[in-house]
N, C-alpha and C positions, 0 to 999 in steps of 0.2 A: 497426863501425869501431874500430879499436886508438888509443889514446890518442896514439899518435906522429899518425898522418894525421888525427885532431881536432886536434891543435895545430897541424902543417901548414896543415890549409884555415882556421884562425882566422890565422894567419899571413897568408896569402895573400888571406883578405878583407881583411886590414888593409892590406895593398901595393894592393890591387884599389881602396880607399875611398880610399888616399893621393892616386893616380894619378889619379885622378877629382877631387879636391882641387886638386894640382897643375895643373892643366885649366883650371878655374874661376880661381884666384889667377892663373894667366900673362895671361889672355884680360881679366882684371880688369887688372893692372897692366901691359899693353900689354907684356911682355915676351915678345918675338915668338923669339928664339932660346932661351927654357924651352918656348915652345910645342912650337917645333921638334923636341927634344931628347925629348921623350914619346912620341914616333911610334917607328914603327916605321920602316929605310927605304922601303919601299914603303908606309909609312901615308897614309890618303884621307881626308877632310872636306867633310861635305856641307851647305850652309849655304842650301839652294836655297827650303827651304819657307819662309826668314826673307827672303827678297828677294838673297839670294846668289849665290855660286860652289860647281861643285864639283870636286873636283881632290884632287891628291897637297900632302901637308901645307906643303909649303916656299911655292908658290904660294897654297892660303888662308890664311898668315900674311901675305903682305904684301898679301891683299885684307884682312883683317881690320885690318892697320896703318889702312889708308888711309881704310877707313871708318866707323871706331872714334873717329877722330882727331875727329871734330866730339864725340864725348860722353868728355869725360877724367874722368868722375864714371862708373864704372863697378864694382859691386856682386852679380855673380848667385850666385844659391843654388843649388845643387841638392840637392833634396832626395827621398826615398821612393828612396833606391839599391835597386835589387833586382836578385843577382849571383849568378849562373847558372854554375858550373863545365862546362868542355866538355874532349874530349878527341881529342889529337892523335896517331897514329901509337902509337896505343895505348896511352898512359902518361896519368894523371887530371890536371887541374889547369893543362896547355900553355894552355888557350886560357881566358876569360871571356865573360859577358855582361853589360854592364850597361845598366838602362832603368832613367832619372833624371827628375823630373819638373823642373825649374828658373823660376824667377821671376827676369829680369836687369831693375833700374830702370838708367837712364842718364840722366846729365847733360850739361848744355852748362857751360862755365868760368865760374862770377860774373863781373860786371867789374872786381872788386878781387880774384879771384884763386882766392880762396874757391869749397868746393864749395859747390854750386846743390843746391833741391829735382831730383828727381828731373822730367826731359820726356818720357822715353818709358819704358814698364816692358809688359814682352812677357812671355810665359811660353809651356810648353810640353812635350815630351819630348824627353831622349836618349837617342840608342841609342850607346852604345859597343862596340866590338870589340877584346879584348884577345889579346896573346899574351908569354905567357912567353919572355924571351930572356936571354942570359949577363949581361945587365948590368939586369935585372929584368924586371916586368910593362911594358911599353909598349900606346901605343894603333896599331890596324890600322886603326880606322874609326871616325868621329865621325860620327853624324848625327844633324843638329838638325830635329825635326817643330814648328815654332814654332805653338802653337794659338790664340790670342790675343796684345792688341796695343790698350796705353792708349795714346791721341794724347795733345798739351797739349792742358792747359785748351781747353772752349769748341769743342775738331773732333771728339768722343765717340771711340768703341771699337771697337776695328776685331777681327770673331771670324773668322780664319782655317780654323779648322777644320769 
């Protein structure tokens, strides 16, 4: 590899890490048009193996509004990104892979306002599908394999996978 496309695909991990970032922080802070805005138009999300919808991204953001809305204490990691360069119509770099492992804790609202210990914390894998387009990396495809799943106190651990 020549020095220009090592710095290229270090570039392009780094948009690839951002994008994945940006993911996490919207889906954290309920802001449902930065969710939107990540996809691609024809981007999909698959939220089925978590108790879910699956569908084109505009419709999983306002199932996610809705049933997010009971935990406003919302935190997920994802972390072990491992990102897969793919290629499109011949040229390196068009498409991604990425498989994320992530730990989301979630809260319900104190009753003075204040965030709460954490009531429910699941974890699991993402699969993301990306594709290079004129206004950057976006996502094609979210899907969430949710493997595990803490109840509150006192109902134990629910192993999904």
């Amino acid at each position: 590899m020549t020095q220009r496309v090592e710095l290229a695909t270090v570039m392009d991990r780094l948009a690839v890490d951002g994008l994945v970032t940006d993911y996490a922080v919207a889906v954290d802070d309920g802001d449902w048009e930065a969710f939107r805005e990540l996809f691609t138009p024809d981007g999909r999300a698959d939220y089925r193996s978590a108790g879910g919808v699956e569908g084109e991204a505009r419709s999983v953001a306002a199932w996610l509004a809705e049933s997010l809305r009971a935990y406003p204490m919302r935190q997920h990691l994802i972390v072990n990104r491992r990102v897969r360069f793919g290629i499109l119509e011949q040229d390196t770099g068009d498409t991604a892979r990425v498989q994320a492992d992530y730990v989301s804790p979630m809260g319900f609202a104190a009753a003075d306002g204040d965030s709460a210990a954490p009531h429910l914390v699941c974890g699991g894998r993402y699969s993301f599908g990306l594709l290079r387009t004129a206004d950057g990396w976006r996502l094609r495809e979210v899907v969430v394999r949710e493997k595990w799943r803490r109840l509150p106190e006192g109902t134990g651990a629910a192993v999904l996978d």
